[in-house]
Every structure is written in C-alpha cells, then in structure tokens.
C-alpha positions, -999 to +999 in steps of 0.1 A: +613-423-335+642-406-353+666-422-379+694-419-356+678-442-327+660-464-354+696-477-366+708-477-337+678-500-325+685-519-359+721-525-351+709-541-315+691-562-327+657-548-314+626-561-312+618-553-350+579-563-338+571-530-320+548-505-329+570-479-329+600-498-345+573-504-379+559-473-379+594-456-386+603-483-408+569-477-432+573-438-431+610-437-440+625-441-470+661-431-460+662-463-431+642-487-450+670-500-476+694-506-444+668-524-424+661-547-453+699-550-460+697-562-418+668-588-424+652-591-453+619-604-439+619-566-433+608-553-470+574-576-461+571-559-431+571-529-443+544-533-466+520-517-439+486-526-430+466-499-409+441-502-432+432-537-428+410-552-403+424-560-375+453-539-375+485-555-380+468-578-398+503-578-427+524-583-395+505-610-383+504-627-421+539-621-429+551-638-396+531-668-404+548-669-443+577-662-433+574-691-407+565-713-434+593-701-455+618-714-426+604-740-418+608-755-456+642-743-460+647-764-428+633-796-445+653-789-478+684-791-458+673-821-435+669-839-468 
C-alpha cells in the first residue's frame, strides 16, 4: 500500500481492521501521526504483533480494551 492510497483510505473511513491497512500503518512513520490524529485507538494499533502467538494477537487485545474503555466512558455519562 502506498502513503498516497493509505490517506486516502484514512480519509474514507476504511476499514482500519485490514491486513493491509495495519501493515502500512506499522511500517510508516510519515502516515502514522495523521492516522492517530484520525482515531486515536490507532497508536495502540499500531503497536504490532506478528510476533505473538496467534497473530494479531495486539489487534485482537486492543479491540477488547478499547471496548472496555467505551463501554465505561458510556456508564460515566449515563450517571
């Protein structure tokens, strides 16, 4: 993927859950301050996690924190 259709991708409001989409984000240090500037659950994405068993194991964490995270902020303001 190539900076130029990453933001553009960013800016659409992609699917920021695809392979292809995290790969770019991990490797790039030019897009990676504008992604997080678009959704700050980003930066915890970007973290990586090949190395772990089962890969995609820091995707699969994060969404469940970040989840949690949500869901309290949620509660805060029902209260």
């Amino acid at each position: 993927m190539t900076c130029e259709r990453f933001l553009e991708s960013l800016s659409r409001g992609a699917d920021f859950s695809s392979a292809e989409f995290l790969e770019h984000l991990r490797d790039c240090p030019t897009c990676l301050p504008r992604a997080i500037e678009a959704d700050p659950d980003l930066l915890f994405r970007s973290i990586g996690g090949s190395d772990l068993v089962p890969p995609g194991g820091v995707d699969a964490f994060v969404g469940d924190v970040m989840q949690q995270v949500r869901l309290r902020q949620t509660e805060q303001r029902t209260t």
